[in-house]
N, C-alpha and C positions, 0 to 999 in steps of 0.2 A: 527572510530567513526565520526560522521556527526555532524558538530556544523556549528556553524552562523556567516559568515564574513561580516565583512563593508568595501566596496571597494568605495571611496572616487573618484569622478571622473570616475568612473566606463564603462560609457560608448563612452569613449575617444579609442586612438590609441591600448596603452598599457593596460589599464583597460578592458575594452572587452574581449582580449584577455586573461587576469587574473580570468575573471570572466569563461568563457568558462572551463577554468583549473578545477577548484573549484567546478564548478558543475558536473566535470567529475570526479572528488576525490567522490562523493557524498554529498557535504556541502551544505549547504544553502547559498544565498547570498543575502544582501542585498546593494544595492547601489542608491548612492544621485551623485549625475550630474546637472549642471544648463543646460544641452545640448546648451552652450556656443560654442562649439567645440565639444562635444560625439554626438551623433546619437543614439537616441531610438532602432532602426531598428538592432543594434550592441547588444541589447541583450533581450536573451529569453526571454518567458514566464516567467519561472522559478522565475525569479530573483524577488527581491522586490523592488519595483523602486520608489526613493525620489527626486521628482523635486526641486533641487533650492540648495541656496549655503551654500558652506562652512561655509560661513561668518554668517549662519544664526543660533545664539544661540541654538534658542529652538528649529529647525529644527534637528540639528545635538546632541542633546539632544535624540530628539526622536529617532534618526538612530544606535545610540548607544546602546539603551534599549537591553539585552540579547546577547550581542553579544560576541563571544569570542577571536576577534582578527581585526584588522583595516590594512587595509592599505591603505595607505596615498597618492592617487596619484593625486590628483584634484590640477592643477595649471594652472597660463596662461605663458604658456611656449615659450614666442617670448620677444626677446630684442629689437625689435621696439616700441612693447604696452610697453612696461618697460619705453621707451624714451618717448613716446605720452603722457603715462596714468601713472605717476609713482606712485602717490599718490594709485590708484585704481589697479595698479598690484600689488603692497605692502601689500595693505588688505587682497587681497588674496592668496600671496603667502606666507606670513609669518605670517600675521592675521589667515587668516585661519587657519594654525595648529595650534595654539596659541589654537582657538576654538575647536578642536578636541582633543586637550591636554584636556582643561576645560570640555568638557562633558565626559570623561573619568575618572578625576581624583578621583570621587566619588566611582568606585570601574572598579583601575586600570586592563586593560588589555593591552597585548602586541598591539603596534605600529609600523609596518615595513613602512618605509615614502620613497619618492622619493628625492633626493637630484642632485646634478647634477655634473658633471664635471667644470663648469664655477664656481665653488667655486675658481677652480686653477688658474685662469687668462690667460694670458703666460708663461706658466711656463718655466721657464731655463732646471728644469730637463724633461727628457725622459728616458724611459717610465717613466710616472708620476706615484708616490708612493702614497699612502694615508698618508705617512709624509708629502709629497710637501707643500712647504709655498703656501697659501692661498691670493691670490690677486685678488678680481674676477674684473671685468672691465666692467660689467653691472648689472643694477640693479636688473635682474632674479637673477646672480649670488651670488650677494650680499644677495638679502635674502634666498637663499638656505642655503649660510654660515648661515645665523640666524636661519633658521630650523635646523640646527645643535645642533646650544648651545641652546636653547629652547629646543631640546630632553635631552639635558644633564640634565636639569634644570627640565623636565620633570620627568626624572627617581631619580635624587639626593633627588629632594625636595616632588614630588609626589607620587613614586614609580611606575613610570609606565615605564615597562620595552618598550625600544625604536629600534630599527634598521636603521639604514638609509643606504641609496644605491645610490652612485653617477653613475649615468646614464652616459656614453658616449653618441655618435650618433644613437642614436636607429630607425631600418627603419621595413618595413616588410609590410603585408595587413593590411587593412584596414585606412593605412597614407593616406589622401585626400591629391593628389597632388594637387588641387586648393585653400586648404587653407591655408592661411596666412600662419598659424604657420607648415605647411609641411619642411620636409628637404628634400636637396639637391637628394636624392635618389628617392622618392616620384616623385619626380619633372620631374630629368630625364627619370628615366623609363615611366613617359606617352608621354615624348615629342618623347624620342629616338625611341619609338615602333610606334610611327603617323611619324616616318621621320620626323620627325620637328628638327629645329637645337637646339643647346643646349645654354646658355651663363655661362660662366665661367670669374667671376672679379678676376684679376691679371695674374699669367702667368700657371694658374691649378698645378702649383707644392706643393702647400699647402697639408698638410696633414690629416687624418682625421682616429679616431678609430670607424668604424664602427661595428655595434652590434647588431644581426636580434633580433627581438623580443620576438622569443621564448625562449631564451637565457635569455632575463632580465623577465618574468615571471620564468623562473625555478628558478635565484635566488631568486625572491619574494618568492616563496613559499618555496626555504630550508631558508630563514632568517627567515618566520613566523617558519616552524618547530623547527628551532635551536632557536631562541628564548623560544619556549613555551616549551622545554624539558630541558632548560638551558644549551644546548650544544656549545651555543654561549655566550660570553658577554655582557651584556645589555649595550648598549650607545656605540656600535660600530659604525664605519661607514667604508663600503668598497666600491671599485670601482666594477662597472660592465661593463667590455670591452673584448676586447678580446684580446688585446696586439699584434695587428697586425695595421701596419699604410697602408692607401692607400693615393694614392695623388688623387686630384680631376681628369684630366686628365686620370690616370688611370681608373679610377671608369667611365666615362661618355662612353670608350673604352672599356671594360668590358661587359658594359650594350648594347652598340649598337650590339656588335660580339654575344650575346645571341639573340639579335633581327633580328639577320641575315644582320647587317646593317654596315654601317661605319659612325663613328661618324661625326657630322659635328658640329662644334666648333666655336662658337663668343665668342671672347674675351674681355671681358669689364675692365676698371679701376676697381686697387683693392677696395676693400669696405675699410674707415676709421674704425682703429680701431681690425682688422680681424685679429685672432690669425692665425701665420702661422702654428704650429705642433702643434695635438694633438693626444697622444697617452697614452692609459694605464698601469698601473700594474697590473696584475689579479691575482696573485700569493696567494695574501691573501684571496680576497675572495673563490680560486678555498677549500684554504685547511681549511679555516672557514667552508663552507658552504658546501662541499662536489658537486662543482660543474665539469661538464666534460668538455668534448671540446665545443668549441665555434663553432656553423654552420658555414663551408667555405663561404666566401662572395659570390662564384658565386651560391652556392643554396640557401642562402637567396635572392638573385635576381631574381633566377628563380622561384622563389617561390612568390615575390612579383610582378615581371611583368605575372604569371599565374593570381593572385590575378585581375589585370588590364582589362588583355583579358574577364575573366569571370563576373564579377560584373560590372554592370553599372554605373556612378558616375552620381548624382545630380548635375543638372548646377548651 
């Protein structure tokens, strides 16, 4: 049956890519973007398109009207702007839902929300549990924990049933490796494919749970289904990884030997601050949500540096 989603951020990395899904299910989609970071050109016709933010009451009033499911992915996802701008990454990363709670609460529908890994801090354990204590160590991370207990508070007090999905390292098409908020995957794959060198601060043995993208839309969408059938608990929250670690290093060697290449490697001082390991547990969302296997790292590479070769980047 064909209903009507609000996809929050929509035309960002991961949203695009969620919205493409949805219209190939046959739903409708609507989505609001401040094209902060999304790109118009990342989605169809189809779509119903709401310029401007989160943050914006009656805005996100209107984007709500008829809708039968939300998901929540509109954030600025860089712990530098967190550091720059903390007051105005705050607004909207936990203002924000705060706002998408309130024009909901009127006549609750489910909520699946983007949460993150950096809820965990450094964590001691590995693979990281969705028990793991919660320490995060920048201010994205911190307010993700707060979109946490705000979904609780969401569904306790409002009844609006919630989801949330701590993201790992998520890479795949459409990551602009020139902006800001790109990860280390993005990055490499345009430099390693131009023969350019790569830089890696500390000694590349740090670790990292990489996670292709089509992977974190399929959970989006068995959380909205297990939500909306009640096959899920309302006010979960699970990780989306893949419970496989790569060290940096590895990863930059990876990507060069797909590009026919050999890495060439600058080493720079570690970053202050810089979790050494992170890895996931995926155990629970795999048997929550009825997820499969996680795409091997090197076909999501290959799949992301096709993405490169074929699509032109804005300078």
């Amino acid at each position: 049956m064909s209903e009507m989603f609000l996809v929050t951020g929509g035309a960002g990395f991961i949203g695009s890519h969620l919205v493409a899904a949805l219209l190939a299910e046959g739903h409708r989609v609507r989505v609001i973007d401040d094209l902060s970071t999304g790109k118009r050109e990342n989605l169809p016709e189809a779509v119903e398109f709401l310029e401007g933010s989160i943050t914006d009451a009656a805005l996100m009033h209107a984007a709500a009207a008829g809708i039968a499911g939300c998901f929540h992915l509109a954030a600025i996802a860089s712990v530098e702007r967190g550091i720059e701008a903390w007051l105005a990454t705050h607004a909207v990363n936990l203002g924000g839902l705060i706002t998408v709670f309130e024009a909901l609460r009127s006549r609750p529908v489910p909520v699946v929300y983007a949460s993150s890994a950096a809820v965990y801090g450094d964590s001691a354990e590995l693979p990281i549990t969705e028990r793991a204590a919660k320490h995060p160590l920048s201010a994205y991370g911190a307010d993700k924990l707060g979109c946490e207990q705000h979904a609780l508070v969401a569904h306790h007090v409002h009844g609006i049933p919630t989801l949330g999905l701590r993201f790992f390292n998520v890479y795949g098409p459409r990551q602009d490796p020139r902006s800001p908020y790109s990860g280390v995957i993005s990055i490499f794959c345009e430099r390693l494919r131009a023969g350019e060198p790569v830089a890696i601060f500390g000694d590349g043995a740090q670790t990292r749970d990489f996670v292709f993208v089509a992977d974190v839309v399929a959970a989006l969408r068995a959380a909205m289904s297990g939500i909306k059938s009640g096959d899920v608990w309302p006010a979960a929250v699970f990780n989306v990884c893949t419970g496989r670690a790569t060290s940096v290093c590895e990863l930059a060697e990876t990507i060069a030997g797909l590009c026919g290449r050999r890495a060439d490697i600058r080493f720079a001082p570690a970053r202050k601050g810089e979790i050494r390991h992170s890895l996931g547990a995926p155990e629970a969302a795999r048997a929550a949500l009825g997820l499969g296997e996680p795409t091997p790292l090197r076909q999501g590479l290959a799949a992301t540096l096709n993405w490169l070769e074929t699509t032109p980047l804005k300078p």
